[in-house]
Residue frames as qw, qx, qy, qz and C-alpha x, y, z in Angstrom:
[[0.154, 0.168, 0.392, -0.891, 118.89, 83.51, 83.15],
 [0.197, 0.518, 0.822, -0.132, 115.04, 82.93, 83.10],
 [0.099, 0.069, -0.078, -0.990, 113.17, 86.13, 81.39],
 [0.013, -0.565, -0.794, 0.226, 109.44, 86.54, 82.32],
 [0.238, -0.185, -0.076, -0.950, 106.70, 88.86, 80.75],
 [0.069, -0.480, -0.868, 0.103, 104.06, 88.98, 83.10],
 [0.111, -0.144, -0.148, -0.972, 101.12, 91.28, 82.20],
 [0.363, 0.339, 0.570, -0.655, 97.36, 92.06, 83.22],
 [0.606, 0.524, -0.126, -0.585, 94.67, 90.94, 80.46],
 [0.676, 0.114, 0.660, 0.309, 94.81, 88.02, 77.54],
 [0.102, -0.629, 0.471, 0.610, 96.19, 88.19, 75.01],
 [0.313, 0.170, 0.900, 0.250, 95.37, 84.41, 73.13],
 [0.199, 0.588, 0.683, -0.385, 93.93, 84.82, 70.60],
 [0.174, 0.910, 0.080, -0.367, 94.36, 88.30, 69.05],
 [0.483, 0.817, -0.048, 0.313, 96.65, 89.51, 66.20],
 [0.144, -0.897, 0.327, -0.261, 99.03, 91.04, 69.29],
 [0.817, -0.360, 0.450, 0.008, 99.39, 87.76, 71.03],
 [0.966, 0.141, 0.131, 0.175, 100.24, 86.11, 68.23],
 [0.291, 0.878, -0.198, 0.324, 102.82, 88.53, 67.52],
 [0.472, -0.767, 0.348, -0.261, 103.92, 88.80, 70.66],
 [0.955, -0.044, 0.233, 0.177, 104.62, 84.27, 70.54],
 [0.799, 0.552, -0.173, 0.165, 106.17, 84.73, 67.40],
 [0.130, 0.715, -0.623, 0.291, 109.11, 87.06, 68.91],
 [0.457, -0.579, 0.601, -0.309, 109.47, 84.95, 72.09],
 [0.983, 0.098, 0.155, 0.024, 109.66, 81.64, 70.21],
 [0.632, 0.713, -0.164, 0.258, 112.28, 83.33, 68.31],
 [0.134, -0.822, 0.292, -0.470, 113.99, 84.40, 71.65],
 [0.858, -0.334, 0.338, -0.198, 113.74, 80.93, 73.15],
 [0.901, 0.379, -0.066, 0.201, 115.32, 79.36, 70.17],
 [0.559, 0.725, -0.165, 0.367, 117.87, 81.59, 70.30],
 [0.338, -0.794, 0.259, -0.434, 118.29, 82.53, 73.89],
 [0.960, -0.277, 0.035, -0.005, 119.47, 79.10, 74.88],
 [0.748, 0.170, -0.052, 0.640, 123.10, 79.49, 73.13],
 [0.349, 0.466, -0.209, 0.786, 123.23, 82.84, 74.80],
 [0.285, 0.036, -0.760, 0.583, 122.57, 82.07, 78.46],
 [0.667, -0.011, 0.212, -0.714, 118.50, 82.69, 78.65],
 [0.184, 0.212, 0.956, -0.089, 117.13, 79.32, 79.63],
 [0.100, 0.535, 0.837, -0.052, 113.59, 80.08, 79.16],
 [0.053, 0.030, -0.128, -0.990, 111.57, 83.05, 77.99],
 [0.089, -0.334, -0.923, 0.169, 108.18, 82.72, 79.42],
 [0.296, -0.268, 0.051, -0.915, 104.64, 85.08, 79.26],
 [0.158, -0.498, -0.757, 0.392, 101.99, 85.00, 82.30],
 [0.297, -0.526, -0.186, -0.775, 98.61, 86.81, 82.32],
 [0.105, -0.230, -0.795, 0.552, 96.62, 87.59, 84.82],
 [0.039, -0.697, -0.629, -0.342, 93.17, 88.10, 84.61],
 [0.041, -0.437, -0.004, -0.899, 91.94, 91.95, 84.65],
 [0.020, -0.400, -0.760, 0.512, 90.05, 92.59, 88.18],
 [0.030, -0.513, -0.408, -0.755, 86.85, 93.65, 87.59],
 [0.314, -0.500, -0.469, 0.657, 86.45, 95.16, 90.74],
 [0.175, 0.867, 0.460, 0.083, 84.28, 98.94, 90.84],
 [0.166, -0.942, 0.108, 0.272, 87.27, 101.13, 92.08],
 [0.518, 0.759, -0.391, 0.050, 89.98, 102.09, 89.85],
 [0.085, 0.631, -0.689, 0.346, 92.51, 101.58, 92.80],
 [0.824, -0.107, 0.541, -0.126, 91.03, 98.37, 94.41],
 [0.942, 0.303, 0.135, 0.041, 91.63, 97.00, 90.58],
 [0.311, 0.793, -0.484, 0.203, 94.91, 98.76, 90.40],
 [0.328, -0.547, 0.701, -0.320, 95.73, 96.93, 93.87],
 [0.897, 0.000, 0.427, -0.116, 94.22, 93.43, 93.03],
 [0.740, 0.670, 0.049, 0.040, 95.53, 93.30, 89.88],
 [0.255, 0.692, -0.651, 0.180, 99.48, 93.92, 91.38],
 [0.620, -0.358, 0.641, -0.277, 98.81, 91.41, 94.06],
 [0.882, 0.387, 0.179, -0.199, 97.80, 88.99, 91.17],
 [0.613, 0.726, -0.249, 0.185, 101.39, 90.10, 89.13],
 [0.098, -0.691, 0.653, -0.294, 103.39, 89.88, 92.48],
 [0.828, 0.016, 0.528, -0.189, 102.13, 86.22, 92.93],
 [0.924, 0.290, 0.209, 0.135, 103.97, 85.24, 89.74],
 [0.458, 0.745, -0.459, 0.154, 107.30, 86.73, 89.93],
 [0.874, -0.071, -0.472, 0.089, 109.42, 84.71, 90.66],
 [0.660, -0.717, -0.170, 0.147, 111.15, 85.04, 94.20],
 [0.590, -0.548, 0.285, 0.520, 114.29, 87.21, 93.95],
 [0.515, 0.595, 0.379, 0.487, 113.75, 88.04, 90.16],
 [0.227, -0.065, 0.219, 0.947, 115.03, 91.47, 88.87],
 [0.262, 0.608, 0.747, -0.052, 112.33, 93.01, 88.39],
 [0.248, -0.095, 0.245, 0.933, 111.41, 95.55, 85.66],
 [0.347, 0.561, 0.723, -0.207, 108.31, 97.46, 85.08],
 [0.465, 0.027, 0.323, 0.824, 106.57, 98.72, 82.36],
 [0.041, -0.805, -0.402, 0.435, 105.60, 102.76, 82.36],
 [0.326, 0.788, 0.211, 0.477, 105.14, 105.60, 80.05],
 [0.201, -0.962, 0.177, -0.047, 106.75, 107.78, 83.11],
 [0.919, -0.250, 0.222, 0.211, 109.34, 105.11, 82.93],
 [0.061, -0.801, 0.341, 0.488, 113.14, 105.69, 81.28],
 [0.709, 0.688, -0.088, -0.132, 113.61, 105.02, 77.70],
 [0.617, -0.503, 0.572, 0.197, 116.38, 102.93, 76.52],
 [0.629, 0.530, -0.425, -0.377, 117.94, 102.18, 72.98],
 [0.898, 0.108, -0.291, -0.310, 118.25, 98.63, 71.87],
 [0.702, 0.224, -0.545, 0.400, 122.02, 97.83, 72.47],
 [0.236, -0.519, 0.392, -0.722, 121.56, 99.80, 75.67],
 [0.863, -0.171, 0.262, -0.396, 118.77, 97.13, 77.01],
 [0.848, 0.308, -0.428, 0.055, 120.90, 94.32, 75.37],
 [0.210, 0.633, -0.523, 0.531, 123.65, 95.78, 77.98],
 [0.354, -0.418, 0.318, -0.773, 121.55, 95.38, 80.38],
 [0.956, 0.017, -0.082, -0.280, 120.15, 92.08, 80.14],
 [0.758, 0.425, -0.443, 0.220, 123.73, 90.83, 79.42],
 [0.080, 0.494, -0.645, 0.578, 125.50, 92.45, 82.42],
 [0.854, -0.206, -0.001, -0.478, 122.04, 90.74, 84.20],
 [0.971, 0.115, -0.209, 0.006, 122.98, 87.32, 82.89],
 [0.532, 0.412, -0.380, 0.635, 126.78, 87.61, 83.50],
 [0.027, -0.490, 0.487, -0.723, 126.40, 88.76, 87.26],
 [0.151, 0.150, -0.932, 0.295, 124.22, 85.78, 88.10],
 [0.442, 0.067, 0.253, -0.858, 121.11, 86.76, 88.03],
 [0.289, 0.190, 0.938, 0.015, 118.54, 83.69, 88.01],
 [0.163, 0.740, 0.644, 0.110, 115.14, 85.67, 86.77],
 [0.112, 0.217, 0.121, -0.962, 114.43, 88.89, 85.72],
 [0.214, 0.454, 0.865, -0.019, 110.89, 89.76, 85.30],
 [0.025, -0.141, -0.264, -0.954, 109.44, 92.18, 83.13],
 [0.129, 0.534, 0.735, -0.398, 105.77, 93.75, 84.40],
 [0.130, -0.347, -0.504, -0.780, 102.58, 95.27, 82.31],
 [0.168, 0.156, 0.671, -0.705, 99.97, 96.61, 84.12],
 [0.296, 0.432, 0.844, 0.110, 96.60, 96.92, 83.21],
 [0.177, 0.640, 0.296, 0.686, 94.36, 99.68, 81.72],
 [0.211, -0.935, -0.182, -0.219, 94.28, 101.81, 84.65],
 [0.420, 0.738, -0.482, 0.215, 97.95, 101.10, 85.33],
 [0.825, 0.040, -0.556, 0.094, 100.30, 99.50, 88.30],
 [0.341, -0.721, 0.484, -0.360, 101.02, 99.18, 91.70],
 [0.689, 0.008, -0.722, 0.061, 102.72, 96.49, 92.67],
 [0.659, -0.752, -0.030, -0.016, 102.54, 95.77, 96.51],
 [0.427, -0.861, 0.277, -0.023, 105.18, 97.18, 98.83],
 [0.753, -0.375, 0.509, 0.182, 107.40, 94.04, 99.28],
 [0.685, 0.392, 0.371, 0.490, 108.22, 93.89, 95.21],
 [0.353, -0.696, 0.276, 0.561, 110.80, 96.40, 94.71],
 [0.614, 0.775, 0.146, 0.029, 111.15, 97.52, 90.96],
 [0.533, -0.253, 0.298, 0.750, 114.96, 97.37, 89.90],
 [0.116, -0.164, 0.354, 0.913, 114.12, 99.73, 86.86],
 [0.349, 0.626, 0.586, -0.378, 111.55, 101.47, 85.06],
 [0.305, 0.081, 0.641, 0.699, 111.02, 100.90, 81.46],
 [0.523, 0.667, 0.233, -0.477, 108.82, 103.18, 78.58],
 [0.476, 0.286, 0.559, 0.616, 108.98, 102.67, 74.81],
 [0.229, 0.329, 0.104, 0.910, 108.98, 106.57, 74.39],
 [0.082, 0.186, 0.497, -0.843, 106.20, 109.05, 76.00],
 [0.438, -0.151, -0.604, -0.648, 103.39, 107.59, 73.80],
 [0.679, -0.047, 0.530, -0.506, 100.79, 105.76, 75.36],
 [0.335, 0.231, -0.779, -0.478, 100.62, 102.44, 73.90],
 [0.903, -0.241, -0.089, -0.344, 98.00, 99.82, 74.20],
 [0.737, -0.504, 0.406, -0.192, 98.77, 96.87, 76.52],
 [0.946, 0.107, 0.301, -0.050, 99.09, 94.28, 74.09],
 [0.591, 0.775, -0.125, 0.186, 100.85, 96.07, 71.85],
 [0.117, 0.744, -0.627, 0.199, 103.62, 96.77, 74.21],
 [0.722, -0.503, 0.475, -0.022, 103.74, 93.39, 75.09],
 [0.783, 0.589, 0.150, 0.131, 104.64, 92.84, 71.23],
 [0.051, 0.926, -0.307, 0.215, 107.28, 95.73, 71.67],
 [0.554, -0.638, 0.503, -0.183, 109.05, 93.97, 74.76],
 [0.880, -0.089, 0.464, -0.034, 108.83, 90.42, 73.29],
 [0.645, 0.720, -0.014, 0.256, 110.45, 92.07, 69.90],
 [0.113, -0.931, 0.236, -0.255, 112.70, 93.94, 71.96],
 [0.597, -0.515, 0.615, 0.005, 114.10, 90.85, 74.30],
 [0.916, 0.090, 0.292, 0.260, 114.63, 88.58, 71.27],
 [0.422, 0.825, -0.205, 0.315, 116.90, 91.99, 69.48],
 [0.383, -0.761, 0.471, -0.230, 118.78, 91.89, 72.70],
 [0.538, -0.703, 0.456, 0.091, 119.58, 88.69, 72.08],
 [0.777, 0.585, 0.111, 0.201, 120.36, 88.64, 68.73],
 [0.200, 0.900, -0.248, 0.297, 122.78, 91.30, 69.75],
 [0.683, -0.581, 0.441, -0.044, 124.25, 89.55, 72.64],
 [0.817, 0.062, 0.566, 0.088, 124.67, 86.61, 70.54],
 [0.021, -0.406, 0.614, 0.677, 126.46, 88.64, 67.24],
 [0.416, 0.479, 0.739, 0.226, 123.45, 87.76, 64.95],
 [0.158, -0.099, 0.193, 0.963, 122.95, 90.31, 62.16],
 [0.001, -0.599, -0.701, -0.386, 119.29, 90.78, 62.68],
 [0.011, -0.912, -0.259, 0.319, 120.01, 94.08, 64.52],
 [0.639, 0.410, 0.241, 0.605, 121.47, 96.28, 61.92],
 [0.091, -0.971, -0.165, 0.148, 121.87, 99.52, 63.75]]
């Protein structure tokens, strides 16, 4: 299975991004001997449109234009439902294992997300009821999918 973080904003560059590589290099390496082909991150550039909701609406049209066709799709929201580690591991696994070609994980930008109509959100993630910055939670996510498949894969770098 393919796994895709696509998010509003850049990232290159910063302290977050690089963070962010590190995990998903780690996730690629690893993800191959436990049935993720590829582990891939797409920006899209912030709209700098004058209304909140015109940039809320360009800015999903932009994020629905790179998932891939038929992906899972997951976004991510502070109203969204909270999930411990081996929980999202489950979830990813039962993913893979039922055939699923792509799931895509979504970030909105700073004023938050709509995706258009036709994209259809299989689940809605939060990393608790903070508010976190963008980048950061793409650090979170990209830390998050290589624990999942450390755990899939019986490596002892979660230790819960």
């Amino acid at each position: 299975m393919r796994l895709a973080i696509i998010a509003v904003g850049q990232a290159r560059g910063t302290p977050e991004g690089a963070l962010t590589e590190d995990y998903a290099n780690r996730a690629r390496a690893m993800g191959k001997r436990a049935g993720f082909t590829s582990v891939t991150i797409e920006e899209v550039n912030v709209s700098k449109l004058r209304e909140a909701r015109s940039r809320i609406a360009e800015e999903g049209e932009r994020l629905a234009s790179r998932i891939p066709e038929g992906a899972h799709v997951v976004v991510l929201d502070a109203k969204g439902k909270g999930m411990t580690s081996d929980a999202f591991a489950e979830m990813l696994g039962a993913m893979r294992d039922a055939g699923a070609r792509d799931m895509a994980f979504v970030i909105g930008g700073p004023d938050g997300l709509a995706l258009p109509d036709r994209i259809k959100a299989g689940r809605s993630l939060a990393f608790g009821p903070q508010t976190w910055p963008h980048l950061l939670v793409r650090a979170m996510l990209s830390e998050q999918i290589y624990r999942a498949i450390t755990i899939l894969a019986g490596h002892p770098y979660h230790r819960a």
